[in-house]
NUZA-253009 format. One record per atom (N, C-alpha, C): residue in three letters; atom name; x, y, z. Coordinates in pm, 1 decimal. Layout:
N
residu->ALA&atome->CA&x->X&y->Y&z->Z
...
//
This chain:
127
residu->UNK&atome->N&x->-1798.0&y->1681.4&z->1460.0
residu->UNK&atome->CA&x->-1696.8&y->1672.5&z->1355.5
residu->UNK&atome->C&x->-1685.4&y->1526.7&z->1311.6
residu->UNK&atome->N&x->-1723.4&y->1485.8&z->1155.9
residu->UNK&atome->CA&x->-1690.0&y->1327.0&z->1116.3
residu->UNK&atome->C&x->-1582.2&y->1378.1&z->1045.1
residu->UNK&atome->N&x->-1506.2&y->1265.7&z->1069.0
residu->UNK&atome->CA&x->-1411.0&y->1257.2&z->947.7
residu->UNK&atome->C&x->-1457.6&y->1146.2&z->832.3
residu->UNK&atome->N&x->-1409.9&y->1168.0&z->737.4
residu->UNK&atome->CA&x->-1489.5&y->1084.8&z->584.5
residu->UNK&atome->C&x->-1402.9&y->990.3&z->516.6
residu->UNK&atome->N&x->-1298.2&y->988.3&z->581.1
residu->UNK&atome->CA&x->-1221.1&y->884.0&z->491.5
residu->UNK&atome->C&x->-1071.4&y->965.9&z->518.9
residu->UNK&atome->N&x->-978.4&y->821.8&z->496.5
residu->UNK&atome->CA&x->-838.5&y->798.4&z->547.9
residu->UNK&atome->C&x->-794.4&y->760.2&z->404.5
residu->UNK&atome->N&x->-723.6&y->844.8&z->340.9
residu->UNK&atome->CA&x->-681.0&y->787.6&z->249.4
residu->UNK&atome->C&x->-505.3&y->825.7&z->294.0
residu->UNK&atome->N&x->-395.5&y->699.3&z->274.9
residu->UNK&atome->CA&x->-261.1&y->733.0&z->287.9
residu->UNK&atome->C&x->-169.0&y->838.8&z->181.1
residu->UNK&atome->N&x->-133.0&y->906.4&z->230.0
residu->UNK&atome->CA&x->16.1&y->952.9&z->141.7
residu->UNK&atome->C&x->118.4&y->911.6&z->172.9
residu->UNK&atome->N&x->239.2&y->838.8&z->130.1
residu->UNK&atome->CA&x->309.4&y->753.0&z->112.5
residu->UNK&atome->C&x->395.7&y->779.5&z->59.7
residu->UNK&atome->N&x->524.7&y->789.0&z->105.1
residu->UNK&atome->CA&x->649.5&y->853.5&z->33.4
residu->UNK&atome->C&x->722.8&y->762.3&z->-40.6
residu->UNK&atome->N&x->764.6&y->775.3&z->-174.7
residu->UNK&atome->CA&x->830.9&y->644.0&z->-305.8
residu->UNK&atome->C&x->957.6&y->746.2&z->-318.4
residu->UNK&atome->N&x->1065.6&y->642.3&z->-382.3
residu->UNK&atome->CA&x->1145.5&y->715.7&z->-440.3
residu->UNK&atome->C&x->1135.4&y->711.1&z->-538.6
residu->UNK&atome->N&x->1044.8&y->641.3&z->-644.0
residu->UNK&atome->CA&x->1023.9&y->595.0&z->-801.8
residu->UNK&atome->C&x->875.6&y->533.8&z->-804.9
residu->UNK&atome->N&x->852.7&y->697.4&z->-821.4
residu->UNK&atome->CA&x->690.8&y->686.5&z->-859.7
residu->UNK&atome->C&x->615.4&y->591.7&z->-952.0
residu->UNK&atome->N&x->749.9&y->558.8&z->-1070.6
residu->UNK&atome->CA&x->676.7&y->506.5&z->-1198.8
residu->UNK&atome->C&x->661.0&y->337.0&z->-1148.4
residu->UNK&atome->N&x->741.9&y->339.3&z->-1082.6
residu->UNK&atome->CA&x->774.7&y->171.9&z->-1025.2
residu->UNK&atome->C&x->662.6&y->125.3&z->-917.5
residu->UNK&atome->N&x->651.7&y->250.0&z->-857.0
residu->UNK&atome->CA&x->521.3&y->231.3&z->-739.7
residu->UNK&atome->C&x->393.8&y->208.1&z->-811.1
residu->UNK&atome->N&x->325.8&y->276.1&z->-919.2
residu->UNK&atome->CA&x->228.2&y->290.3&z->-982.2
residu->UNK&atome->C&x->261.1&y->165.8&z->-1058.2
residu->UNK&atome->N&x->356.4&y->94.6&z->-1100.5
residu->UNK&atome->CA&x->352.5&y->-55.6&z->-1202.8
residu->UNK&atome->C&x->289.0&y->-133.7&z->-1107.9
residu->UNK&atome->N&x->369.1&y->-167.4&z->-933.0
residu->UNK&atome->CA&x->332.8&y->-199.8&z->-884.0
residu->UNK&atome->C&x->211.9&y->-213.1&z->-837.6
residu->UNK&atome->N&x->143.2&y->-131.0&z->-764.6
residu->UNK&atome->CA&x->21.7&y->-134.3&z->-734.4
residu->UNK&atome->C&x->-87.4&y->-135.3&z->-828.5
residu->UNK&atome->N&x->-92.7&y->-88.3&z->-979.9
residu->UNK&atome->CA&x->-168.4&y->-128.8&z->-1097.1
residu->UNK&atome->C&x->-121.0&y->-319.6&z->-1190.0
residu->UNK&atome->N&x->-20.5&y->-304.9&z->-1182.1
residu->UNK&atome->CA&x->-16.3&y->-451.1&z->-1285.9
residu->UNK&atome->C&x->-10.2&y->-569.4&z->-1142.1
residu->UNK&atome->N&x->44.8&y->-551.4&z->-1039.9
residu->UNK&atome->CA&x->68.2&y->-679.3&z->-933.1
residu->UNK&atome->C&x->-71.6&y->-665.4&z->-859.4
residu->UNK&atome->N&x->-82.2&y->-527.0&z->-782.6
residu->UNK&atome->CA&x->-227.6&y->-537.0&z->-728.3
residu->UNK&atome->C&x->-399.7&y->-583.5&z->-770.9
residu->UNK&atome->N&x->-423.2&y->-466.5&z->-885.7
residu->UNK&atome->CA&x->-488.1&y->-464.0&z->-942.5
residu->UNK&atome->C&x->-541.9&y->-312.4&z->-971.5
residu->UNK&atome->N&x->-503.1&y->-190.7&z->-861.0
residu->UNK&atome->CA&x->-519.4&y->-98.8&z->-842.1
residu->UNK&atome->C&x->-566.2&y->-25.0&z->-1003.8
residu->UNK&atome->N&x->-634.1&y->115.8&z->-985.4
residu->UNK&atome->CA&x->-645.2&y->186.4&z->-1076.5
residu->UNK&atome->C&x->-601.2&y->303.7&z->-1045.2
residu->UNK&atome->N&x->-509.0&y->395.1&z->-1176.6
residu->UNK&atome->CA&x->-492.3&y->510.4&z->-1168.3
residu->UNK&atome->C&x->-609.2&y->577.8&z->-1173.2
residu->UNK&atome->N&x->-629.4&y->663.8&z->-1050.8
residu->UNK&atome->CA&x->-726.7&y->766.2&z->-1056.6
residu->UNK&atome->C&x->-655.5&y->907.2&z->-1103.1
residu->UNK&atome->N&x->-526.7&y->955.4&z->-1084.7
residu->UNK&atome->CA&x->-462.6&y->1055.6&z->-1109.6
residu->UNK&atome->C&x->-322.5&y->1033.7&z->-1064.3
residu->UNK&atome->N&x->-213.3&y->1037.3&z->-1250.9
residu->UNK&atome->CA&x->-110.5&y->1022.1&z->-1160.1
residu->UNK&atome->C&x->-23.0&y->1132.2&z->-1248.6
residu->UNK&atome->N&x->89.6&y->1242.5&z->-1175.5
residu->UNK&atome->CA&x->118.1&y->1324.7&z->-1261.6
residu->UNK&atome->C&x->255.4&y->1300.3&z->-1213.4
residu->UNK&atome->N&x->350.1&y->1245.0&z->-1314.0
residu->UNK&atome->CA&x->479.5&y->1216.5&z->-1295.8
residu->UNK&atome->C&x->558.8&y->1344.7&z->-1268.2
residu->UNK&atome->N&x->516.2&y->1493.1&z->-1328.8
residu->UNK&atome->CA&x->555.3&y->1568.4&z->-1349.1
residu->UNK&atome->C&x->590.7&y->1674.5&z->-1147.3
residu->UNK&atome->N&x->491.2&y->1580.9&z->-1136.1
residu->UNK&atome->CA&x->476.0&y->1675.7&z->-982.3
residu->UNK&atome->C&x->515.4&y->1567.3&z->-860.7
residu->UNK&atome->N&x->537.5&y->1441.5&z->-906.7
residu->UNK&atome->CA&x->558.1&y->1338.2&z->-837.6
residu->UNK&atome->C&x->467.0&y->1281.7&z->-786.7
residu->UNK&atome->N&x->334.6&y->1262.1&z->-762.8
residu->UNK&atome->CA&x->213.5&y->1272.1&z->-694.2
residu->UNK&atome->C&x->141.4&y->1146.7&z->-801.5
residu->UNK&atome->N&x->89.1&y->1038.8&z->-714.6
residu->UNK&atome->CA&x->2.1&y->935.3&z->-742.6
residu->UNK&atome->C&x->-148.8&y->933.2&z->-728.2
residu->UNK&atome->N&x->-245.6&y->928.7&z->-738.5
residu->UNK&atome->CA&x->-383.3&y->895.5&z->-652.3
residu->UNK&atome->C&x->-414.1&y->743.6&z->-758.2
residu->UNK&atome->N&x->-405.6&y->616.9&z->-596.6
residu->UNK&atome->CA&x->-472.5&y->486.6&z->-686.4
residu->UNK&atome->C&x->-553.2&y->487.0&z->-632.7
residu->UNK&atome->N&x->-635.5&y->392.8&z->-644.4
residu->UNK&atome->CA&x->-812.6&y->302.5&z->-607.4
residu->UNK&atome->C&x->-842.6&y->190.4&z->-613.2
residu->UNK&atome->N&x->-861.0&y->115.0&z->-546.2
residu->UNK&atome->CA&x->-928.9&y->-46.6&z->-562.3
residu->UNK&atome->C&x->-1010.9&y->-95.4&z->-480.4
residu->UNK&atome->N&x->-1145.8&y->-84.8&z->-543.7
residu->UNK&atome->CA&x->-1293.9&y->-121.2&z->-448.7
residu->UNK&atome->C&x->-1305.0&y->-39.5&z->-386.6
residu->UNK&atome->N&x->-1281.4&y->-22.1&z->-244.2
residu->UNK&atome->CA&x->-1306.3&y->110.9&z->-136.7
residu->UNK&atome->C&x->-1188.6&y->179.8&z->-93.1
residu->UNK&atome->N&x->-1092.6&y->129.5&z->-176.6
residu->UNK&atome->CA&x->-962.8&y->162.6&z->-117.2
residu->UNK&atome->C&x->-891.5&y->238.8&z->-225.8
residu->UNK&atome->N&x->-840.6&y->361.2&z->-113.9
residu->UNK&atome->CA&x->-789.5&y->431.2&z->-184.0
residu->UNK&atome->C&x->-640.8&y->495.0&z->-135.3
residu->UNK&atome->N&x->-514.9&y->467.7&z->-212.5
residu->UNK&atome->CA&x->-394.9&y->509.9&z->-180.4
residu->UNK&atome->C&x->-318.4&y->635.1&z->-229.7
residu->UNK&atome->N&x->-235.4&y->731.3&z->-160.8
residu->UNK&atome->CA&x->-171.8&y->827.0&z->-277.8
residu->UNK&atome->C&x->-19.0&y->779.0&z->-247.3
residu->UNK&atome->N&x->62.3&y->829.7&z->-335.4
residu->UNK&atome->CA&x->169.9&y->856.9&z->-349.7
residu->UNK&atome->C&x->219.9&y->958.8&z->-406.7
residu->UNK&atome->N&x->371.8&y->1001.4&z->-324.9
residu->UNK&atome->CA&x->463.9&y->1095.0&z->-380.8
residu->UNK&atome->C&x->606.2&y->1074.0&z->-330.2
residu->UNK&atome->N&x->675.2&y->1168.0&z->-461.3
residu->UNK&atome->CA&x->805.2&y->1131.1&z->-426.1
residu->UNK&atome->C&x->825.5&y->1272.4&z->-280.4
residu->UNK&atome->N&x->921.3&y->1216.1&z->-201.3
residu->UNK&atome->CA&x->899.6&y->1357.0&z->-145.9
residu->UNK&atome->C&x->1027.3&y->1432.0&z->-213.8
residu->UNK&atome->N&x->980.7&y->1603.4&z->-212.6
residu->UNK&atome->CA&x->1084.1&y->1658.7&z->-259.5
residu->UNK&atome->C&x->1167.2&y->1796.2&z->-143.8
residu->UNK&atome->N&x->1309.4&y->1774.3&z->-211.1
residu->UNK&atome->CA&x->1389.2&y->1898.2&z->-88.9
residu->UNK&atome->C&x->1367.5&y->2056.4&z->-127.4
residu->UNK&atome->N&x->1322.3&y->2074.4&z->-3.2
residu->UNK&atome->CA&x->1260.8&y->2227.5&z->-13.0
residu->UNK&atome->C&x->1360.7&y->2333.5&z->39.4
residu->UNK&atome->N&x->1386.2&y->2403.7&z->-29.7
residu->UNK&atome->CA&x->1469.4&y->2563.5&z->27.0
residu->UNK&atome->C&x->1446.0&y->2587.7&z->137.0
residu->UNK&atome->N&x->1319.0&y->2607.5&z->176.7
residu->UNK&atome->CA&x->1280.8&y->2653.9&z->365.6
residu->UNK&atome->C&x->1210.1&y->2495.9&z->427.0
residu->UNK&atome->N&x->1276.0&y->2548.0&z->563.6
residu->UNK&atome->CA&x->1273.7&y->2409.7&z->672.4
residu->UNK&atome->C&x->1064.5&y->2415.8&z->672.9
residu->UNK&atome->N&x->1053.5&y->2501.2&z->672.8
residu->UNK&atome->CA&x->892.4&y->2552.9&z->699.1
residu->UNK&atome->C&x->785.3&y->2466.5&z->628.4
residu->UNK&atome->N&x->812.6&y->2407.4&z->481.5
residu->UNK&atome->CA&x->794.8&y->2394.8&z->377.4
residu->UNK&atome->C&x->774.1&y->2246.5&z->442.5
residu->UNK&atome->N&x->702.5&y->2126.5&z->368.2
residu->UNK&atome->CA&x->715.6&y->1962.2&z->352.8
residu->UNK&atome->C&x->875.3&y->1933.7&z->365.9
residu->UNK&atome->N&x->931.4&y->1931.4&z->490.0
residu->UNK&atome->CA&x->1092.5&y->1848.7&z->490.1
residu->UNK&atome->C&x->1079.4&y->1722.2&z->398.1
residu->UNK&atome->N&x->1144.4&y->1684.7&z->302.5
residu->UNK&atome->CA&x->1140.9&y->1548.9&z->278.9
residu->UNK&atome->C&x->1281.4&y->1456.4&z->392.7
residu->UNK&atome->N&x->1221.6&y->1318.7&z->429.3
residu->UNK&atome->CA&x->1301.2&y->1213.1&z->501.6
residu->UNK&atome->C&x->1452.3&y->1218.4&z->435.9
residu->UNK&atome->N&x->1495.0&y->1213.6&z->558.0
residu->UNK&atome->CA&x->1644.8&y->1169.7&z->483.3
residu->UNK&atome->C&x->1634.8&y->982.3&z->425.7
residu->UNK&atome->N&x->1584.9&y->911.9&z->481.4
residu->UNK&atome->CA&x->1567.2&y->789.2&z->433.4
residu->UNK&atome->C&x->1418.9&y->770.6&z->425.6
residu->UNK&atome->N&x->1334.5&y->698.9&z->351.0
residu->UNK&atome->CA&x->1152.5&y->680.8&z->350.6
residu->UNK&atome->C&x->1173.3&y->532.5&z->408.9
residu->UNK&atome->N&x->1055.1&y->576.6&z->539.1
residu->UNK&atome->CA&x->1051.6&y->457.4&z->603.8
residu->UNK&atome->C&x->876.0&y->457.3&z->636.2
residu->UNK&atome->N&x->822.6&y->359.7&z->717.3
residu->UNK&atome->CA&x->745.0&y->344.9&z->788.1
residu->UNK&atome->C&x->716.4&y->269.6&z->887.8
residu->UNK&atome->N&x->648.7&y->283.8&z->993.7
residu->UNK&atome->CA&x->675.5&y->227.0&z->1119.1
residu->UNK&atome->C&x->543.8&y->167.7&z->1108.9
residu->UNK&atome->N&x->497.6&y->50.5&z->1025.5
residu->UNK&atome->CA&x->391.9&y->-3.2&z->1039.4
residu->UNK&atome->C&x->341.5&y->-79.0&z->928.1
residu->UNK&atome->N&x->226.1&y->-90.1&z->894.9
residu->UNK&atome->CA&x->188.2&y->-217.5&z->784.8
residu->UNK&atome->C&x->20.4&y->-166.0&z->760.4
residu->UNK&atome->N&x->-2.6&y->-137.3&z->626.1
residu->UNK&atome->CA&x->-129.5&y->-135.4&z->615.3
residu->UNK&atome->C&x->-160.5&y->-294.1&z->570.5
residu->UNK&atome->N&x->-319.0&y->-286.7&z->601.2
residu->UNK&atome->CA&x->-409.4&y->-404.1&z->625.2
residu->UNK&atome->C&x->-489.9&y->-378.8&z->549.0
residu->UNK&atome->N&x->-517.5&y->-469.0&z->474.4
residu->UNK&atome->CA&x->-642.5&y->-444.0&z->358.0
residu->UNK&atome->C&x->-745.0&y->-574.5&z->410.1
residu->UNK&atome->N&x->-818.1&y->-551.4&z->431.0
residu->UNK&atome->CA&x->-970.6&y->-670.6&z->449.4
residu->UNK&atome->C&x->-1025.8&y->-702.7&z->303.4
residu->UNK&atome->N&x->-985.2&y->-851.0&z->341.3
residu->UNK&atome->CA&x->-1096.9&y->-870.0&z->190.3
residu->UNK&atome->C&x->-1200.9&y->-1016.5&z->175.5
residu->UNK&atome->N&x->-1256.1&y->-1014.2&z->113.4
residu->UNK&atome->CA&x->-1376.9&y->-1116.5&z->108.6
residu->UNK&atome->C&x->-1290.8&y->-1231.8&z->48.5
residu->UNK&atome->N&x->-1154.1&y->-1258.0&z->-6.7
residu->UNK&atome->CA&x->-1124.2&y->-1408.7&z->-64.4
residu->UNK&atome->C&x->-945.8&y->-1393.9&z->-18.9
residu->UNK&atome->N&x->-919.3&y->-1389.8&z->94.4
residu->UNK&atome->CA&x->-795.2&y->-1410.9&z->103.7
residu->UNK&atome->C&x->-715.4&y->-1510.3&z->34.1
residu->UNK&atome->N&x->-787.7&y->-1612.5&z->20.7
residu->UNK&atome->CA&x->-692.5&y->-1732.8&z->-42.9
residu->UNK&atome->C&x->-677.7&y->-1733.9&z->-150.9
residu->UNK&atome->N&x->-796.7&y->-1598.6&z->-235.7
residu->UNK&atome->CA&x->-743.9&y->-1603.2&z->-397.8
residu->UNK&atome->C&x->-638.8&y->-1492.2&z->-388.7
residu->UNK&atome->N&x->-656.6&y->-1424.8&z->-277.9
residu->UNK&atome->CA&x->-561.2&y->-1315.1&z->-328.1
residu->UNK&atome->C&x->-375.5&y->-1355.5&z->-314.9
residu->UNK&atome->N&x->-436.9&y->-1459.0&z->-194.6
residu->UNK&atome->CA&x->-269.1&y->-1512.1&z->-190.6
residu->UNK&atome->C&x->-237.2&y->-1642.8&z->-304.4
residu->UNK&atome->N&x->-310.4&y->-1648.4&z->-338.0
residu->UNK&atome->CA&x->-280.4&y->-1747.1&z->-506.3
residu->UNK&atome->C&x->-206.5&y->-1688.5&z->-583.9
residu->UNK&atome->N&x->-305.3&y->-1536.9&z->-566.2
residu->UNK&atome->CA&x->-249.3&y->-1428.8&z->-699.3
residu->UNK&atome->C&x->-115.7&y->-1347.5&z->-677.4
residu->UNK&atome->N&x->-101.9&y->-1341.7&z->-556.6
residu->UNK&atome->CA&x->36.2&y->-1290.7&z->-520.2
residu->UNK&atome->C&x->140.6&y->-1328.1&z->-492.1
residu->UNK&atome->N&x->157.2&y->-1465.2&z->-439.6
residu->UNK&atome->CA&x->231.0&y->-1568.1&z->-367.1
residu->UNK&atome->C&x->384.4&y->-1591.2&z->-462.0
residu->UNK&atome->N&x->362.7&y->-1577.9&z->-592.5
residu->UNK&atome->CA&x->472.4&y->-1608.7&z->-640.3
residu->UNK&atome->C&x->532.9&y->-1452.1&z->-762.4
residu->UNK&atome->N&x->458.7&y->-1392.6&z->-681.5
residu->UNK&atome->CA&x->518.8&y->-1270.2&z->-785.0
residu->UNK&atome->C&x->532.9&y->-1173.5&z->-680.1
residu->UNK&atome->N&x->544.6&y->-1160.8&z->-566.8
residu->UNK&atome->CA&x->591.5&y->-1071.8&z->-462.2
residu->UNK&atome->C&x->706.0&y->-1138.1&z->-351.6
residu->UNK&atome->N&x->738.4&y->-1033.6&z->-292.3
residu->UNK&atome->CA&x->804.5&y->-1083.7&z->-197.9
residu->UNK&atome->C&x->742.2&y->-1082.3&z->-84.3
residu->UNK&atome->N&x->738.6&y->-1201.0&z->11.4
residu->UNK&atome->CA&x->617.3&y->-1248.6&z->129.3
residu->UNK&atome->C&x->739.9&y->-1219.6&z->214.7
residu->UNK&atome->N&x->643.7&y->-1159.3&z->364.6
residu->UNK&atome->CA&x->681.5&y->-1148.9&z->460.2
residu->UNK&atome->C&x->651.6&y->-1291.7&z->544.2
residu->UNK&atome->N&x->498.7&y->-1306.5&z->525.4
residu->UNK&atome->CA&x->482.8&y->-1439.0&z->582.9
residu->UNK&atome->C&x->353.8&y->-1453.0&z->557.7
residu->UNK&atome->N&x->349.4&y->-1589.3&z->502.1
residu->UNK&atome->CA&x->261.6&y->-1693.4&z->452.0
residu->UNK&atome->C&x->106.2&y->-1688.3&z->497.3
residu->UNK&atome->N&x->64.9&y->-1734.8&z->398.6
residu->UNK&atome->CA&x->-108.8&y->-1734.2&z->470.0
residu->UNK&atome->C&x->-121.0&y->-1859.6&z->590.8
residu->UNK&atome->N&x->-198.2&y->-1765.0&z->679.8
residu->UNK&atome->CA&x->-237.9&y->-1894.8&z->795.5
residu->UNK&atome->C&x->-329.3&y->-1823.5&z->873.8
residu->UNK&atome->N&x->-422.3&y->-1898.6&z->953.4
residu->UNK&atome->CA&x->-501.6&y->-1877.9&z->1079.8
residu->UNK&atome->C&x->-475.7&y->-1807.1&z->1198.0
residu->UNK&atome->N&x->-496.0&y->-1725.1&z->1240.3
residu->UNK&atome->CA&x->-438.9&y->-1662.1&z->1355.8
residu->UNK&atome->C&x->-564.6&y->-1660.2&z->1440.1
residu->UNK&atome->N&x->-472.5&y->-1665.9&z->1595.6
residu->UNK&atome->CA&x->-597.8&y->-1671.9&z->1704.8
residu->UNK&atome->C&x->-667.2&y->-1583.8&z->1722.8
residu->UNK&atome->N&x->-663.0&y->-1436.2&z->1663.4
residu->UNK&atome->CA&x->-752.7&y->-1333.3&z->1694.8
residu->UNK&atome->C&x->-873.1&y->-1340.8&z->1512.4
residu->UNK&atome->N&x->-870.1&y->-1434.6&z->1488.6
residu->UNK&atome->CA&x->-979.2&y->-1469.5&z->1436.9
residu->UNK&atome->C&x->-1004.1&y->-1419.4&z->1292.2
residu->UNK&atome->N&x->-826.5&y->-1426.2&z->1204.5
residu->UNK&atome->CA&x->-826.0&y->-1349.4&z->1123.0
residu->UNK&atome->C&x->-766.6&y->-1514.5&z->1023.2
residu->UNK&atome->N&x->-752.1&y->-1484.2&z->903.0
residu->UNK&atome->CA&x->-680.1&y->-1570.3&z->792.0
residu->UNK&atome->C&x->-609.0&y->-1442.1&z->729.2
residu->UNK&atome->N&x->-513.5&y->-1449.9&z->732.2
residu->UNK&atome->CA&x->-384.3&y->-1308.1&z->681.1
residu->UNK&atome->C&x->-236.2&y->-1398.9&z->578.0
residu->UNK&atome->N&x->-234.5&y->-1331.9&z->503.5
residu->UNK&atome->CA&x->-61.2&y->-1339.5&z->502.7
residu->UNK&atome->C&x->-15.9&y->-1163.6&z->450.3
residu->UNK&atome->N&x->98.9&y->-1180.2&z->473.3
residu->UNK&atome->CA&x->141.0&y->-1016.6&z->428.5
residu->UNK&atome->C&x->238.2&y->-1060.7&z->317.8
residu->UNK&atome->N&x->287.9&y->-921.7&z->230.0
residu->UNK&atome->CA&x->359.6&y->-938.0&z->111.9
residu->UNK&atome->C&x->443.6&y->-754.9&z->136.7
residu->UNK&atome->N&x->577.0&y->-746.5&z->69.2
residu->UNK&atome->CA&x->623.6&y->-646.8&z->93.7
residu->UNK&atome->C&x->619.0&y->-560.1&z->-72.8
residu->UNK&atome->N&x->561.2&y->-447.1&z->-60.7
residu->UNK&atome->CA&x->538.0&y->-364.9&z->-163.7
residu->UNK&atome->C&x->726.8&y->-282.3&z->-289.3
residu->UNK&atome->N&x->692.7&y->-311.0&z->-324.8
residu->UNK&atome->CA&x->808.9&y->-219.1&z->-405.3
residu->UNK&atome->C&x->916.6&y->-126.5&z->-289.8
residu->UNK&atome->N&x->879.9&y->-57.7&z->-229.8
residu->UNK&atome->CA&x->919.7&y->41.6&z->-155.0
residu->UNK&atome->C&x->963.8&y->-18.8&z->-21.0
residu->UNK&atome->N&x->911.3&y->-187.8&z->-37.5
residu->UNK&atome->CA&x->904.9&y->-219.0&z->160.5
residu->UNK&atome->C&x->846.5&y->-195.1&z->220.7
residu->UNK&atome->N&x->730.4&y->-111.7&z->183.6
residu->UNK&atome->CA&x->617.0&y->-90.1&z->279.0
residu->UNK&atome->C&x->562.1&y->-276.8&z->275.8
residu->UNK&atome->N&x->535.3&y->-312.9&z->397.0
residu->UNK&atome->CA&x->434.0&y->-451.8&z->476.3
residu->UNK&atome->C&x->281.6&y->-435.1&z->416.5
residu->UNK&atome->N&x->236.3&y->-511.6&z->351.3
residu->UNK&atome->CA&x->112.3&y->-483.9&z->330.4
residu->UNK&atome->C&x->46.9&y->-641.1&z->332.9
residu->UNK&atome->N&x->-33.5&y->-623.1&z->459.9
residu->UNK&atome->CA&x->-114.1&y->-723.2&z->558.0
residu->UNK&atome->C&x->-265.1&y->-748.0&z->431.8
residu->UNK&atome->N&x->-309.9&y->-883.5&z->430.2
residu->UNK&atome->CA&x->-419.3&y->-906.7&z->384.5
residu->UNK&atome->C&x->-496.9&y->-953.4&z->425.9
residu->UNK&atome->N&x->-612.2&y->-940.9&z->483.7
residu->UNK&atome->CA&x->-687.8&y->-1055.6&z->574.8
residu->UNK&atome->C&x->-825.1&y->-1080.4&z->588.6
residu->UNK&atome->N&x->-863.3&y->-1208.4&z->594.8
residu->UNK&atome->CA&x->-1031.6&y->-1206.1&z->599.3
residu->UNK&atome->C&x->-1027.5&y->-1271.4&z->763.2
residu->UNK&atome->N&x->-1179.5&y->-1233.0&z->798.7
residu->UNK&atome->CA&x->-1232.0&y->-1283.9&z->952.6
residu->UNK&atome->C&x->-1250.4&y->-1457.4&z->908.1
residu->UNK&atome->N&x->-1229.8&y->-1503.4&z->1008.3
residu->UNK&atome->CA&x->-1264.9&y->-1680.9&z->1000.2
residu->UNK&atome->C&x->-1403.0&y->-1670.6&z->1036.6
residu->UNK&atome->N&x->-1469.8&y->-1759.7&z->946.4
residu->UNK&atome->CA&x->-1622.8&y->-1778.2&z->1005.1
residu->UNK&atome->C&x->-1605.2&y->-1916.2&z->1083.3
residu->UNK&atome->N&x->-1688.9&y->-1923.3&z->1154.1
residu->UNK&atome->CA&x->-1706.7&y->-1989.4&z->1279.2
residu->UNK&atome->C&x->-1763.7&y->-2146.9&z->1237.6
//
């Protein structure tokens, strides 16, 4: 059994705001987004994100939506020019914390998405 790819679903409360975000600040592309159903699909390079709003369902059986949308974690995007990307973001997001060197051999800073989701950026240090 392979699995083929991890793509996130991601719960927004304002789809249209999530999709500004990740298309005009990121760079992302709409691959499919239907306001009507709440449901996002973006893309950028190999990466690929969804979103939805979640919605309250008649039966418990059904997708519960959260009483509050949270997440217990931080996606990490790898990329080949960290320092342009924190050029490009540095003053139009809100930073968790700053670009710098870390001892496990990474150059990272993170930035917090529309929603508060943590979103980590990082290239390997060459030697």
């Amino acid at each position: 059994m392979k699995i083929t790819e991890l793509r996130p679903m991601l719960w927004t409360e304002d789809l249209h705001k999530t999709v500004a975000f990740y298309t005009e600040t990121l760079g992302f592309t709409p691959d499919v987004v239907k306001h009507d159903w709440g449901w996002a699909s973006l893309s950028l390079d190999d990466v690929s994100l969804m979103f939805t709003v979640p919605l309250k369902f008649d039966s418990p059986t059904e997708h519960p939506a959260p009483e509050k949308i949270s997440f217990s974690g931080s996606l990490y995007f790898t990329t080949e020019d960290v320092d342009a990307m924190w050029e490009k973001l540095e003053d139009i997001t809100t930073i968790c914390y700053g670009i710098e060197n870390f001892d496990h051999g990474m150059r990272e800073f993170a930035i917090y998405d529309n929603n508060g989701y943590m979103l980590q950026f990082g290239q390997e240090i060459s030697e």
